[in-house]
Residue, then its C-alpha position, 0 to 999 in steps of 0.5 A: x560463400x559459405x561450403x557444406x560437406x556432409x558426414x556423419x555421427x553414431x548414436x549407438x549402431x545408428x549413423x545420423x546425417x551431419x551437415x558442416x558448414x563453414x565460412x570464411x570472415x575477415x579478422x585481424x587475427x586467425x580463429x576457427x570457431x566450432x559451434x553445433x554441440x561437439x563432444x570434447x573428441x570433436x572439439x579437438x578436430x580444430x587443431x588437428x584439422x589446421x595442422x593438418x591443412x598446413x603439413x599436407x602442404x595446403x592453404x589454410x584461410x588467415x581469416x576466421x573460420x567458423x564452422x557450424x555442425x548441424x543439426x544443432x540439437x545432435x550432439x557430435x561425438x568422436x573423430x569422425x568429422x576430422x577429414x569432412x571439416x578439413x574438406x570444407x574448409x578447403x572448399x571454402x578457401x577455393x582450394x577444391x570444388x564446393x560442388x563436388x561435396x553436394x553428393x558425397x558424405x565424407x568420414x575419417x580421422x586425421x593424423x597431424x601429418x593428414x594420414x588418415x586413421x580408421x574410425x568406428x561404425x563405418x558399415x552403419x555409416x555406408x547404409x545411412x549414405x545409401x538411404x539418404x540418396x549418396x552417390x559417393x562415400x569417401x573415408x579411411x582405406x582401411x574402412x572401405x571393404x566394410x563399407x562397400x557392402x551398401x551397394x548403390x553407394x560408390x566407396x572410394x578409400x584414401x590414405x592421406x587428407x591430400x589424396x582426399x582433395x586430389x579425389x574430389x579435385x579430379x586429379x586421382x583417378x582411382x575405382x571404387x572399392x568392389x564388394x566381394x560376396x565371393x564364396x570363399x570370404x565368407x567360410x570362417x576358420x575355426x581352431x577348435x573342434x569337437x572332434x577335440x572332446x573326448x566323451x560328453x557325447x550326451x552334452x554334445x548332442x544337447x549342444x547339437x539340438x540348441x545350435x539347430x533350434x537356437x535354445x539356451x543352455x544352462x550346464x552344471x558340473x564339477x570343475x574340469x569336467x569340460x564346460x568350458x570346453x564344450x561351450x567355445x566349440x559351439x560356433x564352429x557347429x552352427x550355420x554360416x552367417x548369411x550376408x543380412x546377418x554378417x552385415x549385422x554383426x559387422x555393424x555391432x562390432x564396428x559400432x563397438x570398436x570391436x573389429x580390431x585389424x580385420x577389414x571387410x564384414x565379420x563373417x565368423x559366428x561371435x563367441x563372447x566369455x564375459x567375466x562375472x566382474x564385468x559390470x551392468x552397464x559392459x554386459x547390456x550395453x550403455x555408458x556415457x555414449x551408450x554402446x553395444x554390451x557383450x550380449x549384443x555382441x554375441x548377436x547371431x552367435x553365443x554368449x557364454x557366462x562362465x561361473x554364472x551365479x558369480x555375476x551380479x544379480x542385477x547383471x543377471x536379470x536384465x538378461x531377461x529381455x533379450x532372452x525372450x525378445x532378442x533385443x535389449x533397451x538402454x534407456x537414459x536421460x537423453x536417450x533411449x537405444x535398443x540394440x540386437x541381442x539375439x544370441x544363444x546363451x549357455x551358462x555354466x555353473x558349479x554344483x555348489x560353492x566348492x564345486x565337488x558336490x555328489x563327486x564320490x572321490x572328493x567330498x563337498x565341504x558346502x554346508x546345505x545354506x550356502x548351497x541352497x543360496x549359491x543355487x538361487x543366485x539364478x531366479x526362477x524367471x530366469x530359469x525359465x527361459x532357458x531350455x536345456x539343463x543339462x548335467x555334465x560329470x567328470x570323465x571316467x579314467x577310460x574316457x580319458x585315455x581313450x585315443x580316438x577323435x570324437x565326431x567332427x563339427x563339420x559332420x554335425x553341422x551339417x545336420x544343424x543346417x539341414x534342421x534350420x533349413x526345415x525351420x525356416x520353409x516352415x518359419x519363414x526367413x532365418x527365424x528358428x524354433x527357440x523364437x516360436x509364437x505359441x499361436x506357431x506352437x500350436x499350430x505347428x507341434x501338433x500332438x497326437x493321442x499319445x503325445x498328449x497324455x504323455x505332455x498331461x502327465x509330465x505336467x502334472x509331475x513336473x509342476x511346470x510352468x506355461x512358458x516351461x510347456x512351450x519351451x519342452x515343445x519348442x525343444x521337441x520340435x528341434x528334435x523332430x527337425x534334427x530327426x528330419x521328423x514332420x511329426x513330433x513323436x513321443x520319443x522327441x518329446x521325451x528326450x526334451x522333457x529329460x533336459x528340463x530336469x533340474x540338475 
């Protein structure tokens, strides 16, 4: 008789369908044949697998085990398949019911002693069982709060290899894992605030409008002027996560071994600092086994690139993409992935090379050439797509000593959330105005006289670009939504033109 249990592979943030067959042949000695185009992590489960039969005390078949991994086309990486290939094998040695794996897709990695480990990607595991038509969904306890998400699919949580074959023999009588979509889970805590900034007022409110309109930001100072700071404080004003969007968030993470000990979704907004040593392949995703790079990760959240004309060219033009699409391709011989990447980028940057230029206390000991190279490490395209430039000085001496908390960022994330909230009846869904189509730009930022001659000559003055216009109206546009403004007004426009200076 031949057993099949069924459990799964990652091919990026996607879960793909494996069926394990195995069968038991008379042989004079024991072997256990795996075939069906394992990785190397997934051709080590053979012993894993029989010590681990053996230490949980179970019979493991003296006979030559073949186990086939299909389809065989798909290659299977990772541990994943370590707790379903025990599970057949025990099926087919009688030692559980066959029939009790039809329904049920099984993941987990197994310990010498059986103990079960946690394992990568379990929430796009649980949503492929759910499409697929499962009824029941066994893995490590540490997966199963993530998991139950995919409501429809009972998630049930074990501990060792021996409480999986107790569960499918009917001898552990245990409820599955409940999703909890309580309030109070999802509230993120932040320890930083922007109530911690002192002064920058002009570089919050900048920071205000991109989290309400989900625009991009390049700041420029000398250093210790608070970029830094300002930037990793830039979550805590945005909107909770709703649960379509946590679920994603989770699955890139989970995806990217990136969880580490939390259980359940990720319900904070993700902030990621790359270093600009980080490589091509850590910034937009790939490898080997291609995974989520960091600006997928910053997906619904932000990515700040620190010292942004450091990072490599290359590194720095593929952002173009994802900019403009919210997505990102990874192409390679075998395979093509696209990941999610839509998050808010802020770049932040020196004047110059030394970093003091047009600081009257310290002179800049740039030459004029590396300056002017040091600026064009960011292309004009680049430059483009990203909607508010925005100087930020060094704090003057009362600034510093002045005791009293800047505004909070619960007071202005209230009004970033009522902004969206106007974004989304007039966009539809979670869609905010940095994603505009221009027919929506037209249709919705509508000038009057007024507004029209001004955006005239500020295109005669400026020299802007077509892409450049539109993004001055999508600013607009934010700021007439933070000004609870149905019309944009000349003065909305004006305060987003001034963020489109060259600083």
């Amino acid at each position: 008789m031949i057993a099949k249990a069924h459990s799964a592979t990652l091919n990026g943030i996607e879960a793909l369908p494996i069926v394990i067959e195995v069968d038991l042949q008379s042989a004079k000695e024991d072997m256990f044949v795996l075939v069906g185009l394992p990785d190397q992590a997934v051709g080590e489960s053979r012993e894993r697998v029989r010590t681990a039969i053996k230490n949980s005390e179970l019979d493991f078949p003296k006979k030559r085990v073949l186990c086939n991994l299909a389809p065989g086309d798909v290659r299977k990486e990772g541990p994943f398949l370590d707790l379903p290939i025990a599970c057949a094998v025990l099926a087919a040695n009688d030692v559980l019911p066959a029939s009790e794996l039809e329904s049920t897709l099984i993941i987990g990695e197994m310990g010498l002693d059986g103990q079960l480990r946690p394992v990568d990607g379990a929430v796009s595991v649980a949503l492929m069982a759910l499409e697929q038509g499962f009824k029941r969904l066994i893995m490590p306890f540490q997966n199963a709060r993530e998991a139950a998400v995919a409501v429809g699919v009972e998630v049930y949580g074990v501990r060792t290899l021996l409480e999986a074959v107790e569960l499918l023999n009917g001898s552990l009588l245990v409820q599955p894992v409940v999703f909890d979509d309580g309030e109070d889970v999802r509230l993120p805590h932040y320890e930083v605030d922007y109530s911690d900034v002192k002064g920058q007022k002009h570089a919050i409110r900048a920071l205000e409008i991109a989290a309400a309109g989900g625009h991009n930001v390049l700041m420029v100072g000398p250093p210790g002027s608070g970029k830094t700071m300002l930037a990793r404080r830039l979550p805590t004003i945005l909107p909770p996560l709703k649960l379509e969007e946590a679920i994603a968030v989770t699955r890139i993470h989970s995806s990217a071994g990136q969880k580490g000990a939390r259980e359940g979704l990720v319900w904070e907004r993700p902030f990621r600092s790359p270093h600009h040593s980080a490589s091509h392949a850590a910034i937009v995703g790939g490898g080997k086994n291609p995974k989520p790079g960091e600006i997928s990760l910053g997906h619904f959240g932000v990515l700040l690139m620190d010292e942004m004309p450091e990072f490599d060219r290359s590194v720095l033009e593929a952002l173009r993409q994802p900019l403009e699409d919210g997505v990102i391709t990874v192409a390679r011989v075998s395979n093509t992935l696209t990941f999610p990447a839509e998050c808010i980028l802020i770049g932040a940057m020196n004047p110059c090379p030394c970093g003091f230029r047009g600081l009257p206390e310290q002179k800049c000991v740039s030459n004029p050439a590396s300056c002017s190279k040091y600026a064009s490490k960011i292309s004009g395209p680049l430059m483009d797509r990203i909607d508010i430039h925005l100087e930020v000085p060094r704090l003057k001496p009362d600034e510093l000593m002045d005791k009293d908390p800047g505004e909070s960022s619960g007071s202005i994330r209230e009004r970033v959330v009522a902004a969206r909230e106007r974004q989304s009846l007039r966009l539809g869904g979670a869609r905010v105005n940095a994603k505009m189509t221009p027919r929506e730009i037209r249709e919705m930022v509508v000038l009057d006289e007024e507004c029209d001659q001004f955006m005239r000559a500020v295109a005669a003055r400026m020299n802007i670009s077509g892409r450049v216009f539109d993004r001055i109206l999508r600013v607009g546009r934010t700021i007439a939504d933070l000004d609870g403004s149905e019309q944009v007004k000349k003065a909305h426009l004006a305060e987003a033109v001034q963020y489109r200076e060259r600083v």
